[in-house]
MIVO-119162 format. One record per residue: residue in three letters; x negated, y negated, z negated of N, C-alpha, C in turn. Coordinates in steps of 0.02 Angstrom, whole numbers, plus 50000, padded with zeros to 5 digits. Layout:
BEGIN
R ALA X Y Z X Y Z X Y Z .
...
//
This chain:
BEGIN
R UNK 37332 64610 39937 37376 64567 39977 37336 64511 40009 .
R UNK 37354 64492 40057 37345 64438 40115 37381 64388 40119 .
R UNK 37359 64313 40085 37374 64275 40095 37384 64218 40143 .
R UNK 37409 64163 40177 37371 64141 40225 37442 64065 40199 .
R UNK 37405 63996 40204 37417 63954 40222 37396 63887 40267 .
R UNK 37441 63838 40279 37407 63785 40315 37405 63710 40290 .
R UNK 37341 63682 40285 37356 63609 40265 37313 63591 40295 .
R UNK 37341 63527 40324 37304 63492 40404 37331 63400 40364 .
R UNK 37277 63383 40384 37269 63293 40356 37242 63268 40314 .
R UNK 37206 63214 40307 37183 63208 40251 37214 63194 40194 .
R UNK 37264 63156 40195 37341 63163 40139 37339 63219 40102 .
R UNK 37352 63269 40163 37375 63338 40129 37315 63377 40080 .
R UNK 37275 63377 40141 37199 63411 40101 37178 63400 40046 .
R UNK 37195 63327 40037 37161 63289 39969 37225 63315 39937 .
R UNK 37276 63317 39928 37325 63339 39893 37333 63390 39851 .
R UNK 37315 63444 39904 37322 63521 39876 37245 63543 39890 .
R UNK 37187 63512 39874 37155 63549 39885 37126 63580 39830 .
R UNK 37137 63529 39749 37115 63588 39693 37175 63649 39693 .
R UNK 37254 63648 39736 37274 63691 39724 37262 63759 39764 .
R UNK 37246 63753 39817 37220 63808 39863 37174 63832 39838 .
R UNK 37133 63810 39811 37059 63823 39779 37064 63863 39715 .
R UNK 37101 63842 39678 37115 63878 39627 37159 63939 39655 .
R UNK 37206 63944 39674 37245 64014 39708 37192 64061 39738 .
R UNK 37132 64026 39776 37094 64070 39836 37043 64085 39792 .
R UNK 37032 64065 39725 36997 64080 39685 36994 64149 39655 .
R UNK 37059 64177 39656 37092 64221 39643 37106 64308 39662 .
R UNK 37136 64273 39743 37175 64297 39781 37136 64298 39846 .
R UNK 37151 64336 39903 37113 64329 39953 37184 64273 39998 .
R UNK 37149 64214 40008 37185 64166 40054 37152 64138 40111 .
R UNK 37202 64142 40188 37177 64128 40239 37225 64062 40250 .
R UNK 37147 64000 40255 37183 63950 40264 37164 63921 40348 .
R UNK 37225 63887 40358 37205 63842 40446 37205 63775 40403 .
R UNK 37146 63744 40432 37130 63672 40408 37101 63624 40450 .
R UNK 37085 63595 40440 37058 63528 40486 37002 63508 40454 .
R UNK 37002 63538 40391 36937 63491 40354 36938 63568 40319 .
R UNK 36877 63600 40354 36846 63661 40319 36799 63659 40261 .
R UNK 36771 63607 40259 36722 63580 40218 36737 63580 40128 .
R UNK 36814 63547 40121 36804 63532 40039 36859 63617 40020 .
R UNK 36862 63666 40037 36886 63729 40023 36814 63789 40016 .
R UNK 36818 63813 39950 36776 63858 39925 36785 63909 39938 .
R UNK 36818 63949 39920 36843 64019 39904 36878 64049 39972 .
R UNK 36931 64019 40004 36976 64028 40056 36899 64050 40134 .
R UNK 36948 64081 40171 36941 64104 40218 36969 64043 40279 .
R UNK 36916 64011 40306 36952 63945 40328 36938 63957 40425 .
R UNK 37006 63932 40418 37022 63930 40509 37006 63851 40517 .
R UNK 37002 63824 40560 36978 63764 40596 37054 63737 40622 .
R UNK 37078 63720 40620 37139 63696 40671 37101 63617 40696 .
R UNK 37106 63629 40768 37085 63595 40812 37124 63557 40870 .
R UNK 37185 63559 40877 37240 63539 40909 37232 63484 40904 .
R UNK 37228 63443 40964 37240 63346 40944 37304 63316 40923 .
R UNK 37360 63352 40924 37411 63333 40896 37420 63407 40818 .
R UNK 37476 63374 40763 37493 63428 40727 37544 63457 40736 .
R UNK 37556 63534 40768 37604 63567 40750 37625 63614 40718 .
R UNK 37701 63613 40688 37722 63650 40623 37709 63717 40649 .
R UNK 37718 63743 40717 37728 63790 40730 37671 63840 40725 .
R UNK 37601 63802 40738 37545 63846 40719 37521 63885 40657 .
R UNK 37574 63863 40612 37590 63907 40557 37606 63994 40585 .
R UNK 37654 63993 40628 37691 64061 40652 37637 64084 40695 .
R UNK 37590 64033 40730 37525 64082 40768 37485 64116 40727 .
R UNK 37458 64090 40672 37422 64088 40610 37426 64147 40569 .
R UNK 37497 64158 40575 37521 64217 40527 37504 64296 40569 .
R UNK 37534 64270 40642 37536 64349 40674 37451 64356 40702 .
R UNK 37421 64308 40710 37368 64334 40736 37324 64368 40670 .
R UNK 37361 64344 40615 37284 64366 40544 37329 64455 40548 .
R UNK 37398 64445 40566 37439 64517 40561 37405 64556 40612 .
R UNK 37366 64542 40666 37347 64585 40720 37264 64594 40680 .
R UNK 37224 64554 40650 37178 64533 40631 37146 64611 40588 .
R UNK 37203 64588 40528 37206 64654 40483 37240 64695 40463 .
R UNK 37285 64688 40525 37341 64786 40532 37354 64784 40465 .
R UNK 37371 64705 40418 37440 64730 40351 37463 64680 40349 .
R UNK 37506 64678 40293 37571 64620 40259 37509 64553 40272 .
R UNK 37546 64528 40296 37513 64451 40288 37589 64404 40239 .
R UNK 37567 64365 40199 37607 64327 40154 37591 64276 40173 .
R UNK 37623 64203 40207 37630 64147 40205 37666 64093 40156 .
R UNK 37617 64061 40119 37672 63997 40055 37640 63946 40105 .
R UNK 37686 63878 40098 37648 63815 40096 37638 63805 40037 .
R UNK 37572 63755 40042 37515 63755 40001 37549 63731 39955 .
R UNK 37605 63684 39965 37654 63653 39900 37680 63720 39863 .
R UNK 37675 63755 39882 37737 63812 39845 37673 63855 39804 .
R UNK 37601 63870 39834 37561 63902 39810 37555 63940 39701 .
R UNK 37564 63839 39703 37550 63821 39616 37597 63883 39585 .
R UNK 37675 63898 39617 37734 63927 39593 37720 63992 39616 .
R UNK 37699 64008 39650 37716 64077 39683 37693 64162 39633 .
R UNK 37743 64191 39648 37716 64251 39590 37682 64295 39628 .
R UNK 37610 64300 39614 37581 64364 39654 37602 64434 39639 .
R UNK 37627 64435 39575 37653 64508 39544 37707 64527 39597 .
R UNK 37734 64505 39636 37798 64527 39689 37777 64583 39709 .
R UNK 37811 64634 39701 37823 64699 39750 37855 64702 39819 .
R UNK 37827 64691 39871 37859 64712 39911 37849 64794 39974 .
R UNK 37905 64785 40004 37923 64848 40038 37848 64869 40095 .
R UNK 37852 64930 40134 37829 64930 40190 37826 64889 40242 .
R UNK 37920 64875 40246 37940 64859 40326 37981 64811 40332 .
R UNK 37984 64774 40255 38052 64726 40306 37982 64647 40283 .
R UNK 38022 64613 40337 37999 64540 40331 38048 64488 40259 .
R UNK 38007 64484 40210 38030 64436 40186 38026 64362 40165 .
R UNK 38073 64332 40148 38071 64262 40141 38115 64229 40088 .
R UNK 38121 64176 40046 38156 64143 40004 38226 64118 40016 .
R UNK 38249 64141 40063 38321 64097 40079 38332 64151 40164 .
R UNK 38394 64155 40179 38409 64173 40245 38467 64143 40253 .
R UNK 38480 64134 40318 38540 64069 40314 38581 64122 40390 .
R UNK 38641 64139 40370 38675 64151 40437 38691 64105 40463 .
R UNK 38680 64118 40539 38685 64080 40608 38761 64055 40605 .
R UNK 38796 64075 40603 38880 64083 40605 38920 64063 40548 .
R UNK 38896 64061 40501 38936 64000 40453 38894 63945 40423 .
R UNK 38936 63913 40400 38910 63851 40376 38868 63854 40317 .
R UNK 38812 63818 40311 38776 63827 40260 38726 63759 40246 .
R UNK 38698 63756 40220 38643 63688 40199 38592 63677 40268 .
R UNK 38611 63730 40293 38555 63733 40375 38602 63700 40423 .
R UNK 38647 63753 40429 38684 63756 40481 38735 63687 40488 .
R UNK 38771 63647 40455 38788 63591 40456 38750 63525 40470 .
R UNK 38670 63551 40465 38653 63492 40498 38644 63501 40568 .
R UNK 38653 63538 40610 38667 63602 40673 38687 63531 40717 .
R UNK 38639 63517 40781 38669 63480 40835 38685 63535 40890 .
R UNK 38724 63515 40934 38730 63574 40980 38676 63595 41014 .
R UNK 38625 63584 41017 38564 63609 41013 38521 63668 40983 .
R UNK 38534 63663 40930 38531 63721 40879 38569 63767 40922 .
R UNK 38635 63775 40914 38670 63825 40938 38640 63857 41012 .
R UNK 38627 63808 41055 38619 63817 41117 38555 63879 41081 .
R UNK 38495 63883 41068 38450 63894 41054 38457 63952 40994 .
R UNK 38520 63969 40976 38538 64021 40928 38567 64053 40993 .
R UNK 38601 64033 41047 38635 64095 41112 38592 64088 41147 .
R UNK 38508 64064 41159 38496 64076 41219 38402 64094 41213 .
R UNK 38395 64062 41154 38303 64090 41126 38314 64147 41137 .
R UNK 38324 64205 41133 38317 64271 41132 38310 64289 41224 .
R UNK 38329 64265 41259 38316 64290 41317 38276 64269 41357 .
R UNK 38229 64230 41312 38178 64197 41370 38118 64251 41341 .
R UNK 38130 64285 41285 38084 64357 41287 38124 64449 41308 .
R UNK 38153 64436 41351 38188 64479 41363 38248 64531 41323 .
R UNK 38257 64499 41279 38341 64514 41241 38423 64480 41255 .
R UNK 38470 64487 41272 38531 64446 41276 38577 64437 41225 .
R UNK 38544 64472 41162 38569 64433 41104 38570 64358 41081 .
R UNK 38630 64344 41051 38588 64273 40996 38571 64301 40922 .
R UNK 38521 64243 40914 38516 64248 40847 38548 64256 40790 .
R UNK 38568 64310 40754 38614 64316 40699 38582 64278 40619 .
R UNK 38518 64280 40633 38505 64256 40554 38421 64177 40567 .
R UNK 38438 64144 40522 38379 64087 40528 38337 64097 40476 .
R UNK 38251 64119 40479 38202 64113 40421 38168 64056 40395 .
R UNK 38179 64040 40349 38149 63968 40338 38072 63974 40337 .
R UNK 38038 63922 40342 37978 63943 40354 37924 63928 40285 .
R UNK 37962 63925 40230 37883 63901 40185 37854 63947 40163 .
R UNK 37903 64017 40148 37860 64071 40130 37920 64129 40188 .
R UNK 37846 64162 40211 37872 64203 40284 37808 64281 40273 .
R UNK 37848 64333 40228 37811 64370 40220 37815 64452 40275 .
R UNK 37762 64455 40312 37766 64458 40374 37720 64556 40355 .
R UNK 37775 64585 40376 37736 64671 40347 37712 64694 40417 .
R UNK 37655 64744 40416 37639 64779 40466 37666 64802 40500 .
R UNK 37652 64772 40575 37678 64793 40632 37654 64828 40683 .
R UNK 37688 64872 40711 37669 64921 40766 37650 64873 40839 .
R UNK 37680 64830 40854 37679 64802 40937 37657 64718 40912 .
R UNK 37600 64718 40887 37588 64643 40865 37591 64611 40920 .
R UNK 37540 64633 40995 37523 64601 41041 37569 64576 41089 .
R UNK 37646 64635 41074 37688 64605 41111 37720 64558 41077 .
R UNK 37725 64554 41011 37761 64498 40952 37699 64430 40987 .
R UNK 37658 64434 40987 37578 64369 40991 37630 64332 41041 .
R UNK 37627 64384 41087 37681 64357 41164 37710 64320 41149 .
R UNK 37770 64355 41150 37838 64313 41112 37857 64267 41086 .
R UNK 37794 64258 41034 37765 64216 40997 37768 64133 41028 .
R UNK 37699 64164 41076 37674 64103 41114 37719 64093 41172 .
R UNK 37764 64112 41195 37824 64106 41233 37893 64048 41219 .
R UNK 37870 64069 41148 37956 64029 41108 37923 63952 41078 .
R UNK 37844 63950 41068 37810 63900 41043 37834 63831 41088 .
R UNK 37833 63838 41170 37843 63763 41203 37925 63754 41195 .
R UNK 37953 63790 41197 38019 63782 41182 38062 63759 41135 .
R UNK 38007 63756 41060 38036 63761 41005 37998 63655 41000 .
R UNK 37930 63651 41025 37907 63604 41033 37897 63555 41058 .
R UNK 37937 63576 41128 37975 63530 41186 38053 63485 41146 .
R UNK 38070 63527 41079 38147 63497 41068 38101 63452 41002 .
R UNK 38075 63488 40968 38070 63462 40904 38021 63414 40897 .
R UNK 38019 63376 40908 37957 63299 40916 38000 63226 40905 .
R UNK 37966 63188 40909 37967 63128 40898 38063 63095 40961 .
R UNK 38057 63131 41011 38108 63120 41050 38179 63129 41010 .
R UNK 38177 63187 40968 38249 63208 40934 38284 63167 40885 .
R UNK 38331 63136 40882 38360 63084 40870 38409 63129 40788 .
R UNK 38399 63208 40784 38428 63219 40729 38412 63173 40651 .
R UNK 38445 63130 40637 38414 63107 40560 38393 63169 40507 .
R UNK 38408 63227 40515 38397 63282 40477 38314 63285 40487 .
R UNK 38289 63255 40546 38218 63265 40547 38182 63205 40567 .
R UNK 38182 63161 40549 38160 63082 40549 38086 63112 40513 .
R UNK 38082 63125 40447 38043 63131 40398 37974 63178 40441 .
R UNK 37994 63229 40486 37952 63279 40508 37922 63256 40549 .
R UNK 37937 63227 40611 37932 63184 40655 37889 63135 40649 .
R UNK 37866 63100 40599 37831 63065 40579 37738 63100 40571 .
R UNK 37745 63168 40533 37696 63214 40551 37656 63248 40618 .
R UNK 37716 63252 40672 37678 63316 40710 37759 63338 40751 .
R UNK 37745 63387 40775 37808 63415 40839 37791 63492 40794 .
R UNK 37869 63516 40827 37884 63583 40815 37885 63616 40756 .
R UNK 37926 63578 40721 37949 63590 40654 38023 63636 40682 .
R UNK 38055 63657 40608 38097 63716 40639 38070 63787 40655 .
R UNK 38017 63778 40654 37967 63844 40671 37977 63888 40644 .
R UNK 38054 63907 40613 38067 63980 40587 38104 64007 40647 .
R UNK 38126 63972 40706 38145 63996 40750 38107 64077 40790 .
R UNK 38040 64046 40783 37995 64090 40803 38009 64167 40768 .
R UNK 37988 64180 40710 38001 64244 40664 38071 64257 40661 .
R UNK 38112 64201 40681 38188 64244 40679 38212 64267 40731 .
R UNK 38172 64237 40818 38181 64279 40872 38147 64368 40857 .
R UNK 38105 64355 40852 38042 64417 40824 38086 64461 40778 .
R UNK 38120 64459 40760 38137 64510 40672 38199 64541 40716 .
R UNK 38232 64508 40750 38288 64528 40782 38285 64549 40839 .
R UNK 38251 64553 40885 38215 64581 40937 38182 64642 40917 .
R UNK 38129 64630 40883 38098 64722 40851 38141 64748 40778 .
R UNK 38194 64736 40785 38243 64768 40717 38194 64780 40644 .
R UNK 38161 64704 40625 38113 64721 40587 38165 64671 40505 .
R UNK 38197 64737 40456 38214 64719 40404 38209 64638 40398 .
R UNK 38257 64591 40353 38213 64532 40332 38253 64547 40242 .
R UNK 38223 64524 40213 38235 64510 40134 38233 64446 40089 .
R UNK 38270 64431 40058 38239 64363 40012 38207 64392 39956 .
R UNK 38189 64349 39924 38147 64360 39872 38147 64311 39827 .
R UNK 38139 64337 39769 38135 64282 39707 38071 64276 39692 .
R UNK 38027 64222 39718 37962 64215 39724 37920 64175 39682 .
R UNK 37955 64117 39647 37920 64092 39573 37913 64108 39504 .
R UNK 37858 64101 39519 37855 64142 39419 37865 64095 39358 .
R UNK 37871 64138 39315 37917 64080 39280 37847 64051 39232 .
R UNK 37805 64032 39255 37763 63978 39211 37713 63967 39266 .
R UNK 37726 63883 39266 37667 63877 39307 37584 63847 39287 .
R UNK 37531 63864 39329 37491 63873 39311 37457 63790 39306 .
R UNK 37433 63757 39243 37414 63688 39263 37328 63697 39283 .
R UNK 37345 63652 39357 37287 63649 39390 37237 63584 39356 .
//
């Protein structure tokens, strides 16, 4: 299995970095970082962007998926310590810890400005579909199975990125995201994989993904 996470800052880095280290110790993990330097074991990407965005997580994932033609598994690095590598998963569907329908109310969806919505009836057709979105993937763990048309997913990809990052910045007045905002633009970035899954009819699944003892680092 193929791991891949992101931790960008020095906050963060210094944070999780005996925990990445210990996981990549392990496991094969592809990390995007800013500070390549204090990570041992991991497979380290450079993130070089002068600003931080959430969304380069979702570049991160499909390009290591075009990279090495299999399952790529995404945790944030916070979730790493918990995560059960023993998980079985399928061929073909995309899975993740939570799926939230678009259409009723839920812990997502109530914090929903009409914005959201706009962007649940109308993301899908700026890559050529006239659906809306039926389902939202959260993004901390986004386990992403081999795909046939990566290069047109890369697209898509990088298509839905200014869109998702033009709303979600420092301008958005939702209090649901005060806290993110303070980081970086284009948080929400499960928008991305939930245009993608529903567009190429690619399964999604939850998963019960922590094991029940965690490991002290």
């Amino acid at each position: 299995m193929i791991y891949a996470t992101m931790c960008v800052g020095s906050k963060w880095t210094t944070k999780y970095q005996h925990i990445i280290n210990a996981f990549s110790s392990k496991n094969h993990l592809e990390l995007l970082t800013d500070n390549v330097d204090i990570f041992d074991n991991s497979y380290n990407t450079l993130y070089d962007r002068d600003i931080f965005s959430y969304y380069e997580k979702i570049n991160f994932i499909f390009n290591l998926s075009k990279k090495y033609n299999e399952r790529i598994t995404y945790i944030d690095s916070d979730w790493l310590v918990r995560y059960n590598t023993d998980i079985k998963y399928d061929d073909t569907s995309l899975y993740t810890y939570q799926l939230f329908d678009l259409y009723i109310e839920s812990q997502l969806t109530k914090f929903f400005y009409d914005y959201e919505y706009h962007l649940r009836d109308t993301l899908l057709s700026h890559i050529s579909s006239n659906e809306s979105i039926k389902y939202y993937i959260p993004e901390a763990l986004v386990s992403l199975p081999k795909v046939n048309e990566i290069d047109k997913m890369i697209s898509d990809i990088k298509t839905i990125q200014p869109i998702v990052e033009n709303h979600y910045n420092s301008k958005n007045r939702n209090p649901r995201y005060y806290r993110y905002v303070k980081a970086g633009i284009g948080y929400a970035e499960g928008w991305g994989p939930s245009a993608i899954c529903q567009k190429y009819n690619i399964p999604i699944q939850e998963i019960e993904w922590r094991k029940s003892n965690i490991d002290l680092i």
